[in-house]
N, C-alpha and C positions, 0 to 999 in steps of 0.2 A: 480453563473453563470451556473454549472453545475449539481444543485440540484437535477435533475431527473434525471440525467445518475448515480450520485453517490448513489441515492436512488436505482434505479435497483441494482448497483455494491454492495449494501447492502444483497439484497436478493439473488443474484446469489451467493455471498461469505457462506449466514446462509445455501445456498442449496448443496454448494459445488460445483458449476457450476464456475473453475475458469477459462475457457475458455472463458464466459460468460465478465468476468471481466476483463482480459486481453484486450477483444477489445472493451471495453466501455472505457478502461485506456488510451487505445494507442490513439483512435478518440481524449479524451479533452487532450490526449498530442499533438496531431496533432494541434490543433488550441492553445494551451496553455501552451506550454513546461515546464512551470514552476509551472504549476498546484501540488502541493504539495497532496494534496488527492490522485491524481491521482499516483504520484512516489510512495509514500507509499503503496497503493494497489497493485501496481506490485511488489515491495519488497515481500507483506503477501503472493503474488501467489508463486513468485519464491520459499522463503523459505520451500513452503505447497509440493513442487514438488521435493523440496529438495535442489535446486539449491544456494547453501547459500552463494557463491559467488556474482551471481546477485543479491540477496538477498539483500546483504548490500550495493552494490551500487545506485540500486534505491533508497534505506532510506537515505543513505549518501547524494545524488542527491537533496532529501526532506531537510534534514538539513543545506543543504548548502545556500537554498531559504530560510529557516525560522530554523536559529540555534536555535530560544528560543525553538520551538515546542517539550515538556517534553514528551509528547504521541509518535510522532515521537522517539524521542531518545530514550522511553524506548523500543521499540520496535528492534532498533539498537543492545542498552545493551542486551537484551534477544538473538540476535545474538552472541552476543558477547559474551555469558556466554554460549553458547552452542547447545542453543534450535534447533532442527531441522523442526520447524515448530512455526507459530504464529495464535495465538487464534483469532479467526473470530471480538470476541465481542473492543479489541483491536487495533484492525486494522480499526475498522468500527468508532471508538470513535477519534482515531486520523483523521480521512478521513470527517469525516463529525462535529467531535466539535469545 
């Protein structure tokens, strides 16, 4: 449903434009709260800004809609094990596979 906003949110992320991402995330959260693409890429913002509190809440947010999601949760575990930042190519592969 959100094909072209998550496809923008792909190039905005590979340019580093996460401000770009941010309100393309929050718009399909506005109409689709449980847009799981959408959580996850506010998680890869938050963690890129450092914020690793919010970080793991948005992901945690994502896994709550879709526990199975192994992309989503590795992404979590890489929180969890320290990372202060998540790779664009990871974040775009759980968001859009």
């Amino acid at each position: 449903m959100f094909k072209q906003q998550l496809e923008f949110a792909a190039g905005a992320l590979a340019s580093g434009n996460l401000a770009a991402i941010e309100i393309v995330c929050r718009d399909i959260l506005d109409v689709d709260p449980k847009n799981v693409s959408a959580l996850n890429l506010l998680g890869v913002v938050a963690a890129n800004i450092g914020a690793i509190d919010h970080a793991k809440s948005y992901i945690k947010a994502a896994l709550r809609i879709e526990p199975g999601n192994q992309r989503v949760r590795a992404n979590l575990d890489l929180l969890k094990t320290g990372a202060k930042s998540l790779h664009p190519s990871e974040a775009m592969t759980a968001a859009t596979g």
